[in-house]
C-alpha positions as CSV (number, residue, x, y, z in Angstrom):
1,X,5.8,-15.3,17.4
2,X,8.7,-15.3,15.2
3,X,11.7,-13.9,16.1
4,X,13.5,-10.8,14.9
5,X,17.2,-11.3,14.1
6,X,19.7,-10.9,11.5
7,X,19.7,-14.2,9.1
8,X,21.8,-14.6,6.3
9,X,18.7,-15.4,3.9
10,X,17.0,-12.3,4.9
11,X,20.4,-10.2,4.3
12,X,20.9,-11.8,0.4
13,X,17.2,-11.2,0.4
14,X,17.5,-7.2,1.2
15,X,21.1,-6.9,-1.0
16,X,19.0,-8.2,-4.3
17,X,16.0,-5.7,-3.5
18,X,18.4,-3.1,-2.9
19,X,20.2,-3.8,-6.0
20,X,17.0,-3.9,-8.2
21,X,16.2,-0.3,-7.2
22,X,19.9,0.5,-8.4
23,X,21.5,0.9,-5.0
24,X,25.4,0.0,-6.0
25,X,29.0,1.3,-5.2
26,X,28.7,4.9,-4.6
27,X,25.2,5.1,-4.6
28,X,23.9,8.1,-1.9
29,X,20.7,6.5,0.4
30,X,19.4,7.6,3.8
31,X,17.5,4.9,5.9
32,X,15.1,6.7,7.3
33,X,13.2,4.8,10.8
34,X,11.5,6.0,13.3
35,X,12.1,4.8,17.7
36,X,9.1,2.4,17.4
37,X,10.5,0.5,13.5
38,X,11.2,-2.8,13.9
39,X,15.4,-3.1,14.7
40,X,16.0,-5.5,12.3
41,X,14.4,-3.9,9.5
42,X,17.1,-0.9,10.0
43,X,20.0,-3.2,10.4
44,X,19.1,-5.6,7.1
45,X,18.9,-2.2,5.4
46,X,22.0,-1.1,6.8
47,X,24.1,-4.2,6.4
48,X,22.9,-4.5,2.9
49,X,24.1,-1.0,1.5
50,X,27.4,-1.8,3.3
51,X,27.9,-4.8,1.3
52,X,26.5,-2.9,-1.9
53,X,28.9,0.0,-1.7
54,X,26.2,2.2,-1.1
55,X,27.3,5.7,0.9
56,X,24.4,5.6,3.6
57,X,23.4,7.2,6.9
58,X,20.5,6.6,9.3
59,X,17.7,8.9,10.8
60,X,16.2,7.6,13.1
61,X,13.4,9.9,14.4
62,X,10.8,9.9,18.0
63,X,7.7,8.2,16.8
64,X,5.2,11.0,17.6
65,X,2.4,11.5,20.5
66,X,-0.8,9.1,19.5
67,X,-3.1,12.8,19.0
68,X,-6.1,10.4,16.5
69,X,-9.3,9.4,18.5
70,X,-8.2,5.4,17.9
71,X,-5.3,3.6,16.9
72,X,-4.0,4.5,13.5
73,X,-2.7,1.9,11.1
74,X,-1.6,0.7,7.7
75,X,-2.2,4.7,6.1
76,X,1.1,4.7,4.6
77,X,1.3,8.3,6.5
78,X,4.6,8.4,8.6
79,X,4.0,11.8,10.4
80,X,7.4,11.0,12.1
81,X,9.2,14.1,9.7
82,X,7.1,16.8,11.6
83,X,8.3,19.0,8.8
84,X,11.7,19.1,10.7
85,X,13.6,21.3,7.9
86,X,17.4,19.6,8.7
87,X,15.4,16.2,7.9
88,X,13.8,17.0,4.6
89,X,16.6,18.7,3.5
90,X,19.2,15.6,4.0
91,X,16.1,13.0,2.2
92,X,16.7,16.1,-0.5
93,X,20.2,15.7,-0.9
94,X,20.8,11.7,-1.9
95,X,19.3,9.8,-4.4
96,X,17.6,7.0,-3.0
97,X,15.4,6.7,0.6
98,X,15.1,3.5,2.0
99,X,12.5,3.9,4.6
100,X,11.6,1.8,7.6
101,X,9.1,4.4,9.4
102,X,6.2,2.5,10.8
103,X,3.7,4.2,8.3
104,X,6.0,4.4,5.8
105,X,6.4,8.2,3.6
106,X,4.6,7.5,0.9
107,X,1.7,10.2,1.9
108,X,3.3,11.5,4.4
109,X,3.3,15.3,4.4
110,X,6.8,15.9,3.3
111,X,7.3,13.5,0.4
112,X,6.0,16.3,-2.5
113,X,8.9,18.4,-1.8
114,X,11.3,15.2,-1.3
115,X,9.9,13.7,-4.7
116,X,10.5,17.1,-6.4
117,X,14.1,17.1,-5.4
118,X,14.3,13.7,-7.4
119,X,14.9,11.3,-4.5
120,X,13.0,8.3,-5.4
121,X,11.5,6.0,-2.2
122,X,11.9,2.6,-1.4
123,X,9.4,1.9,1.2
124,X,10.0,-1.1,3.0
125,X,6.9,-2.0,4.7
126,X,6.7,-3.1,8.8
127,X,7.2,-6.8,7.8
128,X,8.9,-9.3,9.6
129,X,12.0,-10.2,7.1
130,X,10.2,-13.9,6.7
131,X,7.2,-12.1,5.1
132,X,9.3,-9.8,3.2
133,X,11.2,-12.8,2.1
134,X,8.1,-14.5,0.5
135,X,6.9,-11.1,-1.5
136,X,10.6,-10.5,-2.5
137,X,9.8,-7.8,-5.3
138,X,11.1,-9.7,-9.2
139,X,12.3,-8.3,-12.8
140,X,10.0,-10.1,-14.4
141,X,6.8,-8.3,-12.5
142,X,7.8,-5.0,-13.7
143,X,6.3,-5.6,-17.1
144,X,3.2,-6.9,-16.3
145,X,2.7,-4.2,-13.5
146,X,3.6,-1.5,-16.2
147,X,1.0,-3.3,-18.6
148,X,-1.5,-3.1,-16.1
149,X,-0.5,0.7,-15.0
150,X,-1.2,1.2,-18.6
151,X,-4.4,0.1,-19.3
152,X,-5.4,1.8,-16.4
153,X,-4.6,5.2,-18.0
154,X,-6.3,4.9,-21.0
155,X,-9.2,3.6,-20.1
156,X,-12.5,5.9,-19.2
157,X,-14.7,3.3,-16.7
158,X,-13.6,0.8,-14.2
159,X,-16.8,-1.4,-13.0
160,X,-16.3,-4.2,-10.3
161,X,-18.7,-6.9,-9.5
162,X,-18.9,-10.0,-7.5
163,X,-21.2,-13.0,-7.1
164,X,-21.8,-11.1,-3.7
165,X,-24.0,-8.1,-5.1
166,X,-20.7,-5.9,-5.6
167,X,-21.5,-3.5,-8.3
168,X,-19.6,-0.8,-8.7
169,X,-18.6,1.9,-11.6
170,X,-15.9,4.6,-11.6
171,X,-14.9,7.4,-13.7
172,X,-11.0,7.0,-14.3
173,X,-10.9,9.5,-16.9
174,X,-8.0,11.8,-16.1
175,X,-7.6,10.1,-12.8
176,X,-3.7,9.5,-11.7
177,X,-2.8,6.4,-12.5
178,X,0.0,4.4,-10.5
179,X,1.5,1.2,-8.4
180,X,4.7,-0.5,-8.8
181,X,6.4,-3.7,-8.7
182,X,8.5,-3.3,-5.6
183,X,11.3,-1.3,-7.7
184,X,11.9,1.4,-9.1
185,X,15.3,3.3,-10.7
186,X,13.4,6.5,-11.8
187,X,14.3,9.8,-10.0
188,X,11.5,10.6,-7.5
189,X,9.8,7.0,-8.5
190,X,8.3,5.4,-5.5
191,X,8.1,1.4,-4.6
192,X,7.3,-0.4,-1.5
193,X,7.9,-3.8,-0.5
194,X,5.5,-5.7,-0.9
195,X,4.6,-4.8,-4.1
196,X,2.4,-5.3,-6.9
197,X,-0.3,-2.9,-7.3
198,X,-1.9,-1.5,-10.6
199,X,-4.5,1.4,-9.1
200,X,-5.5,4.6,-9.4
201,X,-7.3,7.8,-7.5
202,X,-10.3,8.6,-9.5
203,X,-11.6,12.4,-9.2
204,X,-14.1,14.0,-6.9
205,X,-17.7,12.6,-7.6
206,X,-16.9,9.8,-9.6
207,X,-17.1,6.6,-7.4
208,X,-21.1,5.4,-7.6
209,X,-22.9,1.8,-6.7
210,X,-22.3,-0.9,-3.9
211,X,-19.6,-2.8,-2.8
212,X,-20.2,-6.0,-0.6
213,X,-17.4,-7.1,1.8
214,X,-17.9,-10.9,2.0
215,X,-16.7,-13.6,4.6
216,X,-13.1,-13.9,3.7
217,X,-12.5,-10.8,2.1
218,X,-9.6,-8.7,4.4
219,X,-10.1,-5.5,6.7
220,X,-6.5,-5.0,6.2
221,X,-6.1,-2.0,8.8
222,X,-7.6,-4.6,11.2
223,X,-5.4,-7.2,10.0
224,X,-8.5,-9.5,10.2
225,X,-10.3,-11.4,7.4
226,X,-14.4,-11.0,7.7
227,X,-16.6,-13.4,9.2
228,X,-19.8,-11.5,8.4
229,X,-20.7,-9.3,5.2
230,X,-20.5,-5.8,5.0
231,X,-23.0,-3.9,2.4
232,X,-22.5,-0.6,1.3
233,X,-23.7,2.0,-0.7
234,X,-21.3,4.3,-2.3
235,X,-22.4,8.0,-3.8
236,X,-20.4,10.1,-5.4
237,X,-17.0,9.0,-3.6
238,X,-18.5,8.3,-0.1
239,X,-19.5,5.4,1.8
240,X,-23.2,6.8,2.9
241,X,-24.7,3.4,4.0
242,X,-23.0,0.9,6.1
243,X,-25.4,-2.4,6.8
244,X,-24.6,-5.5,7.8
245,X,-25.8,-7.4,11.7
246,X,-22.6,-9.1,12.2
247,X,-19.5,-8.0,14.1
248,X,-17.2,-6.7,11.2
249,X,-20.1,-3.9,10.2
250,X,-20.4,-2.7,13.7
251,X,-16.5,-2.4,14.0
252,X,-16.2,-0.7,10.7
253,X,-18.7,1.7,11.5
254,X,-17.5,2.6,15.1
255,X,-13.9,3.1,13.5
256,X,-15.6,5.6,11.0
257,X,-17.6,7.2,13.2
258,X,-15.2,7.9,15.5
259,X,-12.8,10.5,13.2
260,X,-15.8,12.6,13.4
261,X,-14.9,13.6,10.0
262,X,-16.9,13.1,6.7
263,X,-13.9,12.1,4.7
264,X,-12.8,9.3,6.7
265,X,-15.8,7.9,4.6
266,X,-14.7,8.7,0.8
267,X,-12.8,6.4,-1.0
268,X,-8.9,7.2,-1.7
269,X,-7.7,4.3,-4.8
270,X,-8.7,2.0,-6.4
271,X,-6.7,-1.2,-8.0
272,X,-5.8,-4.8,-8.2
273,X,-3.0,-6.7,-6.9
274,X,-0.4,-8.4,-9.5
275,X,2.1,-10.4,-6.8
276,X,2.4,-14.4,-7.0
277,X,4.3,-14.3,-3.8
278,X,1.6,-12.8,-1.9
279,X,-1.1,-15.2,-0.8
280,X,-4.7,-14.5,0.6
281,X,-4.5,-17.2,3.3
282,X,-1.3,-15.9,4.6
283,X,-2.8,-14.0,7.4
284,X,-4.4,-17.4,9.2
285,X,-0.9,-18.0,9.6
286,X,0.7,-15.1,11.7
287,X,0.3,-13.4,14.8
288,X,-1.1,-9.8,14.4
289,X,2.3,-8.2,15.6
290,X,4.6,-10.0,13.0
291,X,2.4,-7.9,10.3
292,X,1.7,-4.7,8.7
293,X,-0.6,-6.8,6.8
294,X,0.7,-5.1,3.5
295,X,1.3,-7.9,1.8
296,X,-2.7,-8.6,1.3
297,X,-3.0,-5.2,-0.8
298,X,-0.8,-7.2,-3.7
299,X,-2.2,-11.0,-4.0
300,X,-2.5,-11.5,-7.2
301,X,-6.3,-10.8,-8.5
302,X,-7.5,-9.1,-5.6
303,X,-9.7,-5.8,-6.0
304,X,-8.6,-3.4,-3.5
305,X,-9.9,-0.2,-2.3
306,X,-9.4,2.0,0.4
307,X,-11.3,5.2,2.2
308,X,-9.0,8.0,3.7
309,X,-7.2,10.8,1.8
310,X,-7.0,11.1,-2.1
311,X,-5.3,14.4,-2.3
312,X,-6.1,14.2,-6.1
313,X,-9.7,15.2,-5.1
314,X,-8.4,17.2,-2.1
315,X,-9.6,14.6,0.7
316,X,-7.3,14.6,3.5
317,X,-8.1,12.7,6.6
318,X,-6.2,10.5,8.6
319,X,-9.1,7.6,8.7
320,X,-7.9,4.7,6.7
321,X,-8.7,1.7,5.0
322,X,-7.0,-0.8,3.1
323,X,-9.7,-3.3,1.8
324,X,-9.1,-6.0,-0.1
325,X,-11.4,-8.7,-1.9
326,X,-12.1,-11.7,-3.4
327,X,-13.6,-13.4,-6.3
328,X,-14.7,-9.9,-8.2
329,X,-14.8,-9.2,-11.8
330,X,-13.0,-5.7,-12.9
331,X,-13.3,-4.3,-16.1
332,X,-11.6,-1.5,-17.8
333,X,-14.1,0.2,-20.7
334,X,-15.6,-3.9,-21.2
335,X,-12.0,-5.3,-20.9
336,X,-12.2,-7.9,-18.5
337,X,-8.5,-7.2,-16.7
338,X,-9.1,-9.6,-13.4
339,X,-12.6,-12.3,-13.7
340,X,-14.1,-14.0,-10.2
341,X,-10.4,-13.5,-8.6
342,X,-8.1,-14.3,-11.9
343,X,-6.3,-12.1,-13.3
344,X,-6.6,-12.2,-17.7
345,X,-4.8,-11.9,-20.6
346,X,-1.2,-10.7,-20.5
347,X,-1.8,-9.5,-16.9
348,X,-2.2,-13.3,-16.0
349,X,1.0,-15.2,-14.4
């Protein structure tokens, strides 16, 4: 286990993050955590706006009764607010959020009004620093993110395949396009660290085909990589078939089953991951309580996809899955954006 103290690295680390999402002298920021963040998360944030001349405070709020049938992880759904109105209205009133929840805010149920008021939200995900160190968000990703974000929004079909039997089309037409580099200076823009994501959240009954999970590939909300397939049918935006003999199936179907709700089963976004700093084999190389596990949305060429909510087709549910995977092939209307695993063209590093 590593341990969790202040280093100096990590500080310089936190002051040039801070400073890319224009916190400076004067700047107003609330650190928002929650009684079960990780301590030095809150005092690297802290420290850091203190030596950028920010004007800062700190919530810190009770981490809420566990009220899910099982564990609940990696939804980027902080439910620590609780709609407590003295709360939202101080996130209202300064310009920048740097949150350390446990969830982090980023669907949490009081960000739409927050995001309104023009706050924007740096989410700065349940890392240890050394992980956060290594994905340390960079200028020169915001224009190949933005590139990416782009292409996303005008194009009509994404279809993923894989070697594996994936094969998979979606309607993006008019679906809300998004991700971010780890940065952001735009009032009510949102960023989390790690970053790196191009995706978006296509419309209800658009999502149609199959998608095999292959040894290797990552059950993110289990922070585990899989050691047996997982084949699934996908119709009209839901998961309706589940096979697979081995282990990782029968966990992912006992998780689903077990919310006892059908939209735990319908898929939320869809996307690839643009970060070089992020790397696939990381996770071989940590103990399950130094990670969120975050940082295996980004890697560079990775399809990801999640089930869960997708407010965008009003899905709510707090059943979640981050999944990403190896070696596919996405296209955008025939455009090959990211081939076997590599990302192409001007997306490429």
């Amino acid at each position: 286990m590593l341990q969790e103290v202040v280093e100096g690295k990590w500080l310089a680390a936190f002051r040039r993050v801070l400073a890319l999402n224009g916190i400076k002298d004067g700047t107003t920021v609330a650190i928002i955590a929650e009684t079960q963040s990780r301590p030095v998360l809150m005092q690297l944030a802290g420290l850091a706006c203190y030596d950028l001349g920010a004007e800062y405070h700190t919530i810190v709020l009770p981490t809420p009764p566990q009220t899910a049938p099982v564990p609940v992880k990696s939804t980027g759904t902080c439910v620590a607010i609780q709609n407590r109105r003295a709360v939202v209205e101080a996130l209202k009133r300064v310009e920048v959020i740097v949150d350390v929840t446990v969830e982090g805010l980023i669907h949490a149920e009081e960000w739409p009004e927050i995001e309104l008021a023009g706050t924007r939200l740096l989410v700065i995900c349940n890392e240890h620093p050394e992980i956060l160190e290594r994905t340390e968000p960079r200028a020169e990703l915001g224009p190949r993110v933005a590139l990416g974000i782009e292409m996303l929004r005008q194009a009509s079909e994404m279809r993923v395949t894989s070697r594996a039997g994936t094969d998979l089309r979606i309607d993006i037409r008019d679906a809300p396009c998004g991700g971010t580099p780890g940065f952001t200076t735009k009032p009510g823009g949102v960023a989390h660290w790690p970053g790196g994501l191009c995706l978006c959240f296509p419309g209800p009954g658009t999502i149609n085909g199959r998608i095999v999970m292959d040894v290797g590939d990552m059950n993110l909300t289990f922070k585990s990589y899989l050691s047996s397939p997982i084949d699934m049918t996908v119709r009209d935006d839901f998961v309706t078939e589940i096979r697979g003999d081995g282990l990782d199936a029968e966990l992912f179907r006992d998780y689903l089953e077990a919310w006892g709700d059908r939209n735990a089963y319908g898929l939320s976004h869809v996307g690839w991951g643009m970060n070089p700093g992020a790397r696939w084999v990381s996770g071989a190389l940590y103990d399950k309580r130094d990670m969120q596990a975050t940082e295996f949305r980004a890697w560079a060429g990775n399809f990801l996809w999640s089930t869960g909510a997708n407010q965008y087709a009003d899905r709510f549910t707090l059943g979640h899955f981050d999944l990403p995977m190896r070696r596919c092939t996405i296209t955008l209307d025939g455009e090959t954006v990211v081939k076997d695993g590599v990302l192409q063209g001007d997306l490429a590093l």
